[in-house]
C-alpha positions as CSV (number, residue, x, y, z in Angstrom):
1,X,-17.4,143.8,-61.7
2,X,-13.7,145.0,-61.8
3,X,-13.8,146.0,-65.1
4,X,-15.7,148.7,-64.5
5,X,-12.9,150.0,-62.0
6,X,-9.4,151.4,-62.6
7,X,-8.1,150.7,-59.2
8,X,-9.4,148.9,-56.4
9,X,-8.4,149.6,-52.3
10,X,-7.2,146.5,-50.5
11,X,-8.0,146.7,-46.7
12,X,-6.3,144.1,-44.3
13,X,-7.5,142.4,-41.0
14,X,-5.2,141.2,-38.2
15,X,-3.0,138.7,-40.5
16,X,-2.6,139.9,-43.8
17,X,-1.7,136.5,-45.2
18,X,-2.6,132.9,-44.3
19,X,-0.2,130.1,-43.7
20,X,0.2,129.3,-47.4
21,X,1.3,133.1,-48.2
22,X,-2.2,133.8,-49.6
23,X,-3.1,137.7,-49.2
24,X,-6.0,137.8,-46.7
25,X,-8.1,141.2,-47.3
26,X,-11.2,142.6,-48.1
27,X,-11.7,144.1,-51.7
28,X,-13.2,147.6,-52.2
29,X,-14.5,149.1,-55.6
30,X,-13.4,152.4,-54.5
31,X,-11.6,153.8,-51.8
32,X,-13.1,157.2,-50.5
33,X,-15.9,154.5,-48.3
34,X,-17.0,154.1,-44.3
35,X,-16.0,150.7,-43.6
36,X,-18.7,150.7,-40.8
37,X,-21.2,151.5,-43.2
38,X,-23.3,148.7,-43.6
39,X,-25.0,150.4,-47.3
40,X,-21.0,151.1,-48.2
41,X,-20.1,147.3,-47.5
42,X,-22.9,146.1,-49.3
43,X,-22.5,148.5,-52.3
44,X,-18.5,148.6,-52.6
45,X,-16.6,145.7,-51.2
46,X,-16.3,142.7,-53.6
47,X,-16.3,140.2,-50.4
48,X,-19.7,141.1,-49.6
49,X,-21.0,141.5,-53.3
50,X,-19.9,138.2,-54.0
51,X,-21.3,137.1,-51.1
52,X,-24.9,138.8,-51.7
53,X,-25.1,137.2,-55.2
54,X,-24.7,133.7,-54.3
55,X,-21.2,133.2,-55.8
56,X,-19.0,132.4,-52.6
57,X,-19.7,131.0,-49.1
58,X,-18.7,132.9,-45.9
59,X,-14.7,131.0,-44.6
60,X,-13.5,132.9,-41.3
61,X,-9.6,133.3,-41.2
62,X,-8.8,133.8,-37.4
63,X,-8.2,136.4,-36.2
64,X,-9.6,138.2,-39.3
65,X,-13.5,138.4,-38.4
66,X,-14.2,142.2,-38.8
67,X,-17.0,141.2,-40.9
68,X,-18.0,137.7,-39.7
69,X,-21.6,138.8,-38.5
70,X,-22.4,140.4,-41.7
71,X,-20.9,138.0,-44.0
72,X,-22.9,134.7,-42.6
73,X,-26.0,137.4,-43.0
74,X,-25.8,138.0,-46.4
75,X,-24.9,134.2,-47.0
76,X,-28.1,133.5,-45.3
77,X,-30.4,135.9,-47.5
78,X,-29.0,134.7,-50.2
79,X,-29.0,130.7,-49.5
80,X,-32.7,131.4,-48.4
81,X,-33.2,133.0,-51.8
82,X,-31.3,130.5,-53.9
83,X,-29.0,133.1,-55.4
84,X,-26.4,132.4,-57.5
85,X,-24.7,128.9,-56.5
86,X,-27.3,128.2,-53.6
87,X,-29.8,127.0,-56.2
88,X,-28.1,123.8,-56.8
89,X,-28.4,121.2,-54.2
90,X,-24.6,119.8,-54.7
91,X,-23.3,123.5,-54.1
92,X,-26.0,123.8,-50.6
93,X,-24.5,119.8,-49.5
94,X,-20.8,120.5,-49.9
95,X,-20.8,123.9,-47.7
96,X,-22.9,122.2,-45.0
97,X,-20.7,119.3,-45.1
98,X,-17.1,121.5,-44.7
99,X,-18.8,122.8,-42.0
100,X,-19.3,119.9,-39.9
């Protein structure tokens, strides 16, 4: 996905890092984008692509929840669709259980 890119635009919540140092942002394919838009979100920003394939599970950093609603969305659709890691059972069992 970023290899098809020659520059990517970072774009930062409340706390740009986490306790550990760890950059805390969301990834965007290009920069020229409405960060409203819900079609630009799903078509440009890596969190939400990632999120829409199946590959990652939504984790809320406090106070950085611009996106919160959306993001356990698209984790729903694609959990309900068995996308990418929500196919396999052990993948479904350890988010639920994180999340207790």
């Amino acid at each position: 996905m970023l290899s098809e890119v020659s520059e990517v635009w970072l774009q930062y919540d409340e706390d740009p890092q986490d306790t550990y140092g760890r950059e805390l942002c969301y990834v965007w394919l290009k920069g020229d984008v409405d960060i409203s838009a819900k079609n630009d979100i799903k078509k440009y920003m890596v969190n939400a692509l990632l999120l829409r394939k199946g590959y990652v599970y939504t984790s809320v950093y406090e106070p950085n929840d611009t996106y919160e609603r959306l993001f356990y969305k698209l984790e729903r659709v694609a959990r309900k669709n068995k996308r990418g890691l929500w196919k396999y059972k052990q993948f479904r069992t350890i988010v639920d259980e994180k999340r207790k």
